[in-house]
C-alpha positions in Angstrom: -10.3 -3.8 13.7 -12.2 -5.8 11.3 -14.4 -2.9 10.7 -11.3 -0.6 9.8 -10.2 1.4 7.5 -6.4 1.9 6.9 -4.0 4.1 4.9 -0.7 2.8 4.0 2.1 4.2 1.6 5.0 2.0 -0.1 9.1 2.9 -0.3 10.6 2.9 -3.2 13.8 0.6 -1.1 13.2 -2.3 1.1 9.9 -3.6 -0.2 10.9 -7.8 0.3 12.9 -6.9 3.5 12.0 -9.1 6.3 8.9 -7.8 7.9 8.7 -5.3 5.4 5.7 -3.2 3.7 4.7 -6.4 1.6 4.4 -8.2 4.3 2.6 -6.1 6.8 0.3 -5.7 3.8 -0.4 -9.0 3.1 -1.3 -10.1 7.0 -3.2 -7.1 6.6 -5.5 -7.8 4.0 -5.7 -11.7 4.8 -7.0 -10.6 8.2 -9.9 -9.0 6.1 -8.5 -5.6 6.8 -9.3 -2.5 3.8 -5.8 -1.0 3.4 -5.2 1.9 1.2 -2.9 3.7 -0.5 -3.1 7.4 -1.7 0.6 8.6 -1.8 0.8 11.4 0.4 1.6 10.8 4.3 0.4 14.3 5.1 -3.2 13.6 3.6 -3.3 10.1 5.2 -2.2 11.9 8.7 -5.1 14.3 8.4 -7.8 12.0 6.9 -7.0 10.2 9.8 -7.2 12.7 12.0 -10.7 14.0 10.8 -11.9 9.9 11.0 -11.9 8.8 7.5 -9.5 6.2 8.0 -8.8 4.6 11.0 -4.7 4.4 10.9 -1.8 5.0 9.3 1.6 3.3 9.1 4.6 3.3 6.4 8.0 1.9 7.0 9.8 4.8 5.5 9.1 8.2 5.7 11.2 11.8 6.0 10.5 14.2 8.5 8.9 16.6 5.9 6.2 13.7 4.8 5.2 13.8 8.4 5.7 16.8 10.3 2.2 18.9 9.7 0.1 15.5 9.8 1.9 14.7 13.3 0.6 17.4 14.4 -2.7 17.6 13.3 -3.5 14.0 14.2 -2.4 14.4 17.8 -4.1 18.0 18.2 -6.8 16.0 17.1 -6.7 12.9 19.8 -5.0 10.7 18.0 -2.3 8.5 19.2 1.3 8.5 16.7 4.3 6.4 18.1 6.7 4.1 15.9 6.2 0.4 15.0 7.0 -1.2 18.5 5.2 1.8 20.7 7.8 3.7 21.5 7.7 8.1 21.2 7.5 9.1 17.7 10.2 11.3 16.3 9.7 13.3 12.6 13.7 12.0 12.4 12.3 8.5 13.0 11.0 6.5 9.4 8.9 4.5 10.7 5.0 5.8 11.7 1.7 4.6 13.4 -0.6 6.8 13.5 -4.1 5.8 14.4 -7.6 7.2 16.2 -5.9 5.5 19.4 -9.0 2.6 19.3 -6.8 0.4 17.3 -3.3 1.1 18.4 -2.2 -1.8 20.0 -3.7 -4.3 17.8 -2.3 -2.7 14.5 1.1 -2.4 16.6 0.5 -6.3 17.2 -0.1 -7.1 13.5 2.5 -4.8 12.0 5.2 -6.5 14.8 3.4 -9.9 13.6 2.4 -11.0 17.5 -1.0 -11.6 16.1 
């Protein structure tokens, strides 16, 4: 996962909560991991989807930042489920969306178990 490229966005609520978006972040990056941000879920959704990033997660999202890019990503082969690997709901705020290569290991930092 070294080798990865991620997408990330930030809330505008919650940001020191524990286990929070600073804190994914920061293992994140001390892991050597590129993390980005571009502020639109949909676009990170797709750009994942079409392979220029590798994954995707945010903490808090609405079921219209998501929706499309759900949709597109899986159509695509992609794997989306929420932070601890269970089904992914639109109605659901938190997202991981990656290329399915990475899943579990980006599920294991975000959860911090590695």
């Amino acid at each position: 996962m070294l080798k990865s490229c991620l997408v990330t966005g930030f809330p505008y609520t919650y940001l020191d909560s524990e286990n929070g978006p600073l804190q994914v972040f920061e293992r994140l990056i001390r892991k050597g991991v590129a993390v980005r941000r571009l502020g639109s879920a949909a676009l990170d959704l797709c750009w994942t989807a079409c392979g220029r990033f590798e994954g995707f997660y945010e903490h808090k999202l609405n079921p219209w930042d998501s929706a499309a890019g759900v949709l597109i990503l899986e159509e695509a082969g992609g794997k989306v489920t929420g932070f601890h690997g269970e089904d992914y709901s639109i109605y659901h705020p938190q997202i991981l969306a990656t290329n399915g290569l990475i899943h579990d290991e980006l599920m294991g930092i975000i959860n911090n178990k590695e």
